[in-house]
C-alpha positions as CSV (number, residue, x, y, z in Angstrom):
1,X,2.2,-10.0,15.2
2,X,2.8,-12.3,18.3
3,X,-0.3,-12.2,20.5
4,X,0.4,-14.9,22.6
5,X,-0.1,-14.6,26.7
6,X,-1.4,-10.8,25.4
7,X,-4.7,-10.6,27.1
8,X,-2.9,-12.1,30.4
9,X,-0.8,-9.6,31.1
10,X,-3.6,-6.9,29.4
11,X,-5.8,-8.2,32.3
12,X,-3.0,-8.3,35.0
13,X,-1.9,-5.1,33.8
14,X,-4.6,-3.0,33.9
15,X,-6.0,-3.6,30.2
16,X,-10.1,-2.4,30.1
17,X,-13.0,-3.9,28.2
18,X,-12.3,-1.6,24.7
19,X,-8.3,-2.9,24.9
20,X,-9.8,-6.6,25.7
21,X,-12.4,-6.0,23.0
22,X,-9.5,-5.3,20.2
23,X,-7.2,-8.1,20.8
24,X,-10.2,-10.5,20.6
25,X,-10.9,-8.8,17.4
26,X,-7.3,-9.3,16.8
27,X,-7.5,-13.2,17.3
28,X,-5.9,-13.3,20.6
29,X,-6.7,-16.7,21.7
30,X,-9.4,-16.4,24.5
31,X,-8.6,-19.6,26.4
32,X,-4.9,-19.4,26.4
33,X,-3.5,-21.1,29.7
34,X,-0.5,-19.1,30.9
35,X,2.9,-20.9,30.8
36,X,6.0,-18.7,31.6
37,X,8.4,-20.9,30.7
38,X,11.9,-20.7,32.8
39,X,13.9,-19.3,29.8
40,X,11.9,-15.7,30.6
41,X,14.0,-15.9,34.3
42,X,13.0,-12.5,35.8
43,X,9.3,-12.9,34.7
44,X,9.6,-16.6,36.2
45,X,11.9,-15.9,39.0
46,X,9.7,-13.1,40.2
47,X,6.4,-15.2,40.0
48,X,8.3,-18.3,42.2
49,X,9.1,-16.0,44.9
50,X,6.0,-14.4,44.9
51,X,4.1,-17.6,44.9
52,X,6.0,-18.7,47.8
53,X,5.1,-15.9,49.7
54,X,2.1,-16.4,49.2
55,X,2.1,-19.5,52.1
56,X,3.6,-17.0,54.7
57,X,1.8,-13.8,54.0
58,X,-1.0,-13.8,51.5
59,X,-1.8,-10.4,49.2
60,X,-3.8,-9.8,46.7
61,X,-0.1,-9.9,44.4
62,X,0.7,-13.0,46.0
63,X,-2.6,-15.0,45.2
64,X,-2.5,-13.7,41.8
65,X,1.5,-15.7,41.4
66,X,-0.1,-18.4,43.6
67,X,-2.8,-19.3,41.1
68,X,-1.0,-18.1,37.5
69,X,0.6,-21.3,36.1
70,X,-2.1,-22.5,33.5
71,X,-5.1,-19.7,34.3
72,X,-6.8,-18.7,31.7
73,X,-7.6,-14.8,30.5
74,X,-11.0,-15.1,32.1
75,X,-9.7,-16.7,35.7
76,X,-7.2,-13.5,35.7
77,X,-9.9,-11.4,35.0
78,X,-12.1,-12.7,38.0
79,X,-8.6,-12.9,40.1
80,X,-8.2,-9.2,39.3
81,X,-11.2,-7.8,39.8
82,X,-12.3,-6.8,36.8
83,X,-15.3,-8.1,36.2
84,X,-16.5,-6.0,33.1
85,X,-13.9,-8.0,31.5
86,X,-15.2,-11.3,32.7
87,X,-18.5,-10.4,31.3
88,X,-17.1,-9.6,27.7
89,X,-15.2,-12.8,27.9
90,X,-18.0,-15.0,29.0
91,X,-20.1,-13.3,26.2
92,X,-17.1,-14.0,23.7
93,X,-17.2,-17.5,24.7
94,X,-14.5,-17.7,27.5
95,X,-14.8,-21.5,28.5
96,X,-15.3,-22.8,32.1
97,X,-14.5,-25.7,32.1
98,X,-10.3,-25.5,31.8
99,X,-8.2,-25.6,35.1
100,X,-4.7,-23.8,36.1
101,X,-2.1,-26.0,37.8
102,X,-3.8,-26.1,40.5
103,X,-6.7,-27.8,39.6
104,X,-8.9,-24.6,40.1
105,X,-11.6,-23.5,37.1
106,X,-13.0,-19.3,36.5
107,X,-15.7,-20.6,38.4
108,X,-13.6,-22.1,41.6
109,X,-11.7,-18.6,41.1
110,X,-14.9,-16.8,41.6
111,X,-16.0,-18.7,44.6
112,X,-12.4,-18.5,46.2
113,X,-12.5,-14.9,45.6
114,X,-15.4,-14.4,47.0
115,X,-15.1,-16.2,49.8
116,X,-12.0,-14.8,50.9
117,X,-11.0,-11.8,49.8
118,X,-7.8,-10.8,49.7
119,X,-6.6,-7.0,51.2
């Protein structure tokens, strides 16, 4: 079975610790950098326009697009909100030092999060 970009979208999606738990057990890769390549054109489309709107009028939605291309499982996680995640992938060993496209790390994410949070 395919379990690539699986915790990603279990994370954005509303996946919990025991769900996050089974794919790790299942060898879903934990530092994975999301890619939606353009061939998946709704998914793609939908995360452009979104990203875009992000500039104008910033949501929690928005800065999730915004920051997607190349975040990890663990900078979702923090980006979400749901930090009971982050914990299990930090204590799986979730790395820290990767960056998305934009040149941001989980720990940038946290501090960005927590500095301004979004409605």
């Amino acid at each position: 079975m395919n379990l690539r970009f699986c915790l990603h979208f279990g994370v954005i999606f509303n996946a919990d610790v025991q769900t996050v738990s089974f794919l790790l057990e299942s060898s879903a890769d934990i530092n994975e950098q999301l890619e939606i390549p353009m061939r998946k054109k709704g998914w793609w489309l939908l995360l452009k326009l979104l990203s875009f709107r992000h500039k104008v009028s910033p949501s929690a939605l928005t800065y999730l697009a915004y920051n997607h291309r190349g975040a990890t499982p663990l900078m979702l996680s923090i980006m979400t909100g749901k930090f009971d995640v982050t914990a299990l992938l930090l204590s799986m060993g979730a790395r820290l030092d990767l960056v998305n496209y934009r040149g941001k790390s989980a720990a940038d994410t946290w501090f960005t999060s927590r500095l301004n949070p979004t409605p």
